[in-house]
Every structure is written in C-alpha cells, then in structure tokens.
LODO-887821 format. One record per residue: residue number from 0; z, y, x of N, C-alpha, C in turn. Coordinates in pm, 1 decimal. Example, Ala and Ser with C-alpha at 12.3 -4.5 7.8 and 13.67 -1.06 7.14 Angstrom:
<sites>
0 | 780.0 | -569.0 | 1319.0 | 780.0 | -450.0 | 1230.0 | 780.0 | -330.0 | 1320.0
1 | 708.0 | -225.0 | 1285.0 | 714.0 | -106.0 | 1367.0 | 787.0 | 3.0 | 1290.0
</sites>
This chain:
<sites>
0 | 2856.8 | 3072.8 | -210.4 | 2810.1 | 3206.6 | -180.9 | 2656.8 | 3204.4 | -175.4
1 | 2599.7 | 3321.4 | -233.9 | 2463.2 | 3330.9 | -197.2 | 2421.5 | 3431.4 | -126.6
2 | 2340.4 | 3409.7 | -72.2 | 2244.2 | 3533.6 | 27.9 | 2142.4 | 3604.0 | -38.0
3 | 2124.6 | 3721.8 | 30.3 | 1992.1 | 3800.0 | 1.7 | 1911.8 | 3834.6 | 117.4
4 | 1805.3 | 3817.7 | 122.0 | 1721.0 | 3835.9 | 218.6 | 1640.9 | 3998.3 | 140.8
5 | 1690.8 | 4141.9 | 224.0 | 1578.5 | 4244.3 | 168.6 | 1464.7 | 4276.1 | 238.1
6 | 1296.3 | 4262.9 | 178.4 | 1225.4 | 4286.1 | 228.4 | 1112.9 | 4363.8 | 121.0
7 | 1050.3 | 4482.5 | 249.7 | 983.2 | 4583.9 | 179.7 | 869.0 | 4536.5 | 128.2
8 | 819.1 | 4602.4 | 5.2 | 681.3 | 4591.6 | -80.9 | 631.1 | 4611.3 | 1.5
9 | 462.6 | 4543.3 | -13.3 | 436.3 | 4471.5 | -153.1 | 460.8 | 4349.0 | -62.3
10 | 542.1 | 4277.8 | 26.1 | 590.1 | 4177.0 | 84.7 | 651.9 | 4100.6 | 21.8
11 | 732.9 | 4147.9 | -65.1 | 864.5 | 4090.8 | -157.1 | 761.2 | 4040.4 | -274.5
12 | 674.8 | 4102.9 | -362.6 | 585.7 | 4102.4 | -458.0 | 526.4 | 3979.3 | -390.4
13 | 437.9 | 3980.1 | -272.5 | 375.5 | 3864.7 | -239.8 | 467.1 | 3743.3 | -229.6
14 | 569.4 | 3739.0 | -198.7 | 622.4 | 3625.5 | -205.7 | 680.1 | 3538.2 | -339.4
15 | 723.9 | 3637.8 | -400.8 | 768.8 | 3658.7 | -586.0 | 625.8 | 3585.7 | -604.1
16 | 536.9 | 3633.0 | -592.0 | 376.5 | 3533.1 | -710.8 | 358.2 | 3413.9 | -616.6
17 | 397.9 | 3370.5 | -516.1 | 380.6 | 3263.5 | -465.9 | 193.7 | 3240.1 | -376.2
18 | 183.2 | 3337.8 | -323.6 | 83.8 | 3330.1 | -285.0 | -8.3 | 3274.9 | -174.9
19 | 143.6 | 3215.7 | -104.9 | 110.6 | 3113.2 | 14.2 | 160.4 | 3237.2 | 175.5
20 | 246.3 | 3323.5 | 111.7 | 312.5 | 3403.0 | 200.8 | 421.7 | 3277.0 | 223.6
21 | 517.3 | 3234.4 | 310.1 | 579.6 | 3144.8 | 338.7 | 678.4 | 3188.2 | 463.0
22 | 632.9 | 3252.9 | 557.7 | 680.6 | 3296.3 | 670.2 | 722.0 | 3434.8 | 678.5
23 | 882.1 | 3451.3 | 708.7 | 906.3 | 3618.3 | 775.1 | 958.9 | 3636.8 | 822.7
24 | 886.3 | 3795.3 | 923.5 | 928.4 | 3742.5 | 1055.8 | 1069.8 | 3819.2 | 1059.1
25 | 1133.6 | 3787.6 | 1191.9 | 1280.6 | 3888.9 | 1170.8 | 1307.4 | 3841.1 | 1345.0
26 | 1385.0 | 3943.7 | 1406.6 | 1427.2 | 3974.9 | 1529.3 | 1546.0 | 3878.7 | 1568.6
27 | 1652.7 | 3895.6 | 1425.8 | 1788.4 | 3752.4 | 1435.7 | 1757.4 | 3618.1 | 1394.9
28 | 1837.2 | 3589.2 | 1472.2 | 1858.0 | 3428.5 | 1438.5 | 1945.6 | 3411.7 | 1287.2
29 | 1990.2 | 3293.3 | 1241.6 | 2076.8 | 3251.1 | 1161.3 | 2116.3 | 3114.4 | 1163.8
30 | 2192.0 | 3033.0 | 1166.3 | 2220.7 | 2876.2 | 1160.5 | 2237.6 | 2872.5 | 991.8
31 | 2234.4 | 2964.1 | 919.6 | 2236.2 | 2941.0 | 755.5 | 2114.2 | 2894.8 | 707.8
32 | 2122.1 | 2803.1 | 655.9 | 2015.7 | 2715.1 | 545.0 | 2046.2 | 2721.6 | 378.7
33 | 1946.5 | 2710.3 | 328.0 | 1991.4 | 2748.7 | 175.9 | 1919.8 | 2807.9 | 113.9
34 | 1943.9 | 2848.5 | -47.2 | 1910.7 | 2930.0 | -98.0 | 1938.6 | 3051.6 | -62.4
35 | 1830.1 | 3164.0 | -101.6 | 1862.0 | 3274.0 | -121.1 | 1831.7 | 3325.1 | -211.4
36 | 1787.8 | 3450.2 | -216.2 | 1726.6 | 3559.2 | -333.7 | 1650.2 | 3694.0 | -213.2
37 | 1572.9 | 3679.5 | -281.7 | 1427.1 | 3814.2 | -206.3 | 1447.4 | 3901.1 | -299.5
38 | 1529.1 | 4039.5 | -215.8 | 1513.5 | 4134.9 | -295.9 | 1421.7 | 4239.5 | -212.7
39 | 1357.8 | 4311.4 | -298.8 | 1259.1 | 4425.9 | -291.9 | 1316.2 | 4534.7 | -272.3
40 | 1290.9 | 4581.5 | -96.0 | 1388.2 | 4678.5 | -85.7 | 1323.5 | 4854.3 | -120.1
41 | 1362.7 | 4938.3 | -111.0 | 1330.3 | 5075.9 | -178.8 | 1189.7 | 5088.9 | -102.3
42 | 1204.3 | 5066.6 | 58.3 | 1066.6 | 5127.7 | 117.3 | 985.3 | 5064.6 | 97.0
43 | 825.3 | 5113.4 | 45.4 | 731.4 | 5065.1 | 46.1 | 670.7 | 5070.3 | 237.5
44 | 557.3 | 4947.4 | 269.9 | 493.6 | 4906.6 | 384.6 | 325.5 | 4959.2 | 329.5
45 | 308.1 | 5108.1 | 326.2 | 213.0 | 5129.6 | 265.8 | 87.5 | 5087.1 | 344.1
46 | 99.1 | 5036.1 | 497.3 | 3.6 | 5002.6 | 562.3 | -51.4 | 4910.7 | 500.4
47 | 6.1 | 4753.8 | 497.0 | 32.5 | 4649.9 | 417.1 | -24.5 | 4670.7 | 323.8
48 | -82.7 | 4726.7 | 229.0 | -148.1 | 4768.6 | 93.0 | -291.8 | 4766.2 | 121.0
49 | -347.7 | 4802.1 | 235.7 | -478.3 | 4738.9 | 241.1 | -525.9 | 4623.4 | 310.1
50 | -432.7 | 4524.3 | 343.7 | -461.1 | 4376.6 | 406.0 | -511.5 | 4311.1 | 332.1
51 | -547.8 | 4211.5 | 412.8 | -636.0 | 4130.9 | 284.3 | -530.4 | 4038.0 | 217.9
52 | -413.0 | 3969.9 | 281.3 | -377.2 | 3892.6 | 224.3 | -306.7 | 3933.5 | 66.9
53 | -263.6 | 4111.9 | 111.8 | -224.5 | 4196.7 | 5.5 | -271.3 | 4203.3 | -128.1
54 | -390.5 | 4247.9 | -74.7 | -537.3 | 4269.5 | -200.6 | -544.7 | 4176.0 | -252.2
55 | -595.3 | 4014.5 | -207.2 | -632.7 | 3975.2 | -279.0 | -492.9 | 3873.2 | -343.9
56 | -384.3 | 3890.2 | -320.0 | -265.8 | 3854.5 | -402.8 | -239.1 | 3933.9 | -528.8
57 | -219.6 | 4056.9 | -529.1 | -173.5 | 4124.2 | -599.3 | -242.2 | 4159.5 | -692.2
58 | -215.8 | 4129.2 | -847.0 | -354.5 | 4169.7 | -962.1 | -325.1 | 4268.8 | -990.6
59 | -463.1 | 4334.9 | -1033.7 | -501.5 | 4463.3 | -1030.8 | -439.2 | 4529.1 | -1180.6
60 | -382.7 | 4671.3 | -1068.3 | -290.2 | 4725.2 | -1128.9 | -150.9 | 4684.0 | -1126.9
61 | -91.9 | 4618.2 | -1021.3 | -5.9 | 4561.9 | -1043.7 | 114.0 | 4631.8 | -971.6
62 | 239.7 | 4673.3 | -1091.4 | 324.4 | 4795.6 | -989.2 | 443.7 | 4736.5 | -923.6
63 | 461.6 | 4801.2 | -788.8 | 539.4 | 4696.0 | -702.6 | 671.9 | 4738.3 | -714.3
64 | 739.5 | 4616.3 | -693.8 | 871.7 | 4635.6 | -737.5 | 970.6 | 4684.6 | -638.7
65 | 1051.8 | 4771.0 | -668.4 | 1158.8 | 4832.8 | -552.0 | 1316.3 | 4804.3 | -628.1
66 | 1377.0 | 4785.7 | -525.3 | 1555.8 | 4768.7 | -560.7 | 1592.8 | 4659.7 | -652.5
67 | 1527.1 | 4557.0 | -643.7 | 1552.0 | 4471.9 | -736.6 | 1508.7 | 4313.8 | -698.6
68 | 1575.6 | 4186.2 | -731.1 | 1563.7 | 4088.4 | -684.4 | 1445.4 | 4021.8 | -728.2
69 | 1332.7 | 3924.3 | -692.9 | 1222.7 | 3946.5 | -730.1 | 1216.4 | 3774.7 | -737.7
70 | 1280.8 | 3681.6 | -672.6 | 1237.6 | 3563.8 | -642.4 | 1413.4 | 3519.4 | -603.0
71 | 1388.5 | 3377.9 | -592.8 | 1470.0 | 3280.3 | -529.3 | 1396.2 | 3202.5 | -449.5
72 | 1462.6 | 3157.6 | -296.5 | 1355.1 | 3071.8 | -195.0 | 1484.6 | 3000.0 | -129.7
73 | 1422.0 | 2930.9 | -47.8 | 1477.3 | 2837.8 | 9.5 | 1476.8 | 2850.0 | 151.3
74 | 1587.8 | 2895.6 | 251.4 | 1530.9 | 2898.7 | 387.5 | 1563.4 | 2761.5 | 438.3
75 | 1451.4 | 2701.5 | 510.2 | 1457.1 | 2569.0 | 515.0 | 1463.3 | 2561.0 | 681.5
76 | 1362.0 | 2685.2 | 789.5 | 1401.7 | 2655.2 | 949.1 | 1339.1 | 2787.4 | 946.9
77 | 1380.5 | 2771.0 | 1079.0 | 1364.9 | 2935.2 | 1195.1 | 1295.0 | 2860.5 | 1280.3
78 | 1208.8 | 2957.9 | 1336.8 | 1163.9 | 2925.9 | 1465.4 | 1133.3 | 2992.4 | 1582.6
79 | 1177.0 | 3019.5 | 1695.2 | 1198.2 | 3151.3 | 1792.5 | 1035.0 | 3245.9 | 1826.5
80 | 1036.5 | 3346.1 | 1785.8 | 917.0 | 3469.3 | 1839.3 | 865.2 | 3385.5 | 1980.8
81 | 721.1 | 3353.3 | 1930.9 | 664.7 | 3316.5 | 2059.3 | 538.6 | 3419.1 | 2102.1
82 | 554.9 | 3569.3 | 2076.6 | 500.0 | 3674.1 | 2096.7 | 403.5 | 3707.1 | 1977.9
83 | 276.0 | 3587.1 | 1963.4 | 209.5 | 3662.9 | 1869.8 | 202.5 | 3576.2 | 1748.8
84 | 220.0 | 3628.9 | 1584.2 | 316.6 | 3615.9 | 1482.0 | 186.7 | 3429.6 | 1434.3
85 | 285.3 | 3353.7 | 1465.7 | 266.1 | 3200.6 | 1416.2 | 304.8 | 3136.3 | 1282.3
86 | 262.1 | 3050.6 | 1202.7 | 351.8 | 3038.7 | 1116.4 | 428.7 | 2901.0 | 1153.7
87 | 561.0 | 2882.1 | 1043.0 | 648.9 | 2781.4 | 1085.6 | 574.6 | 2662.0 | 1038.1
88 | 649.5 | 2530.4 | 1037.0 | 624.8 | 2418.4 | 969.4 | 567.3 | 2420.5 | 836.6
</sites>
C-alpha cells in the first residue's frame, strides 16, 4: 500500500524541486514509515508566496501545481511539537 501525504502550494512545489524544504509540520502522530507521494492539494497558502524560502525556490514564472501528485519522499521520523517550529534530524 502506498500513502499520500496532501499539502497546500507552493509547499508541495517546494518540496517537488528539492529545495532543502525537508520538514512538515502536522498536529498527528503516525508509527508509518515509508514511502509516500506529496500531493498538491487545491488550496493555495497565498501568505507563503512572499517568504523567502518561497521566492527564492520557485523560478520565475513558475505555475503552482494544484490536485495533483508532485513528488515521491520518504518519511523516515517524526518528532513531537516542541512549540516553536524546529527542524528534524
């Protein structure tokens, strides 16, 4: 069986070009390890569009993808919300 992990543009896009996005965050737990697939869900995070890590990932002109699977990743560990957003291993 495979999983899908859906997450909103241009989040999904940043992770699809490999840009050293690596970490996301989420409220549940899971004991599942594995592959998945990052799909790009309908809502755009239009805040997110002027960050820097955004900008300077995304080449110019570049249209973001909605409803559609964008990447394959690997969830390899979780690590519990220690209030303010850390990255994992």
């Amino acid at each position: 069986m495979i999983r899908a992990l859906t997450i909103r543009s241009p989040w999904s896009d940043c992770i699809a070009l490999d840009n050293g996005k690596r970490t996301e965050n989420r409220v549940w737990r899971t004991n599942w390890r594995g592959t998945l697939l990052i799909h790009a869900g309908q809502a755009i995070d239009r805040a997110a569009l002027t960050l820097p890590l955004v900008t300077q990932t995304l080449p110019a002109g570049h249209q973001l993808v909605k409803g559609a699977v964008v990447a394959v990743a690997d969830l390899a560990d979780i690590h519990m919300d220690d209030g303010p957003c850390t990255p994992g291993p």
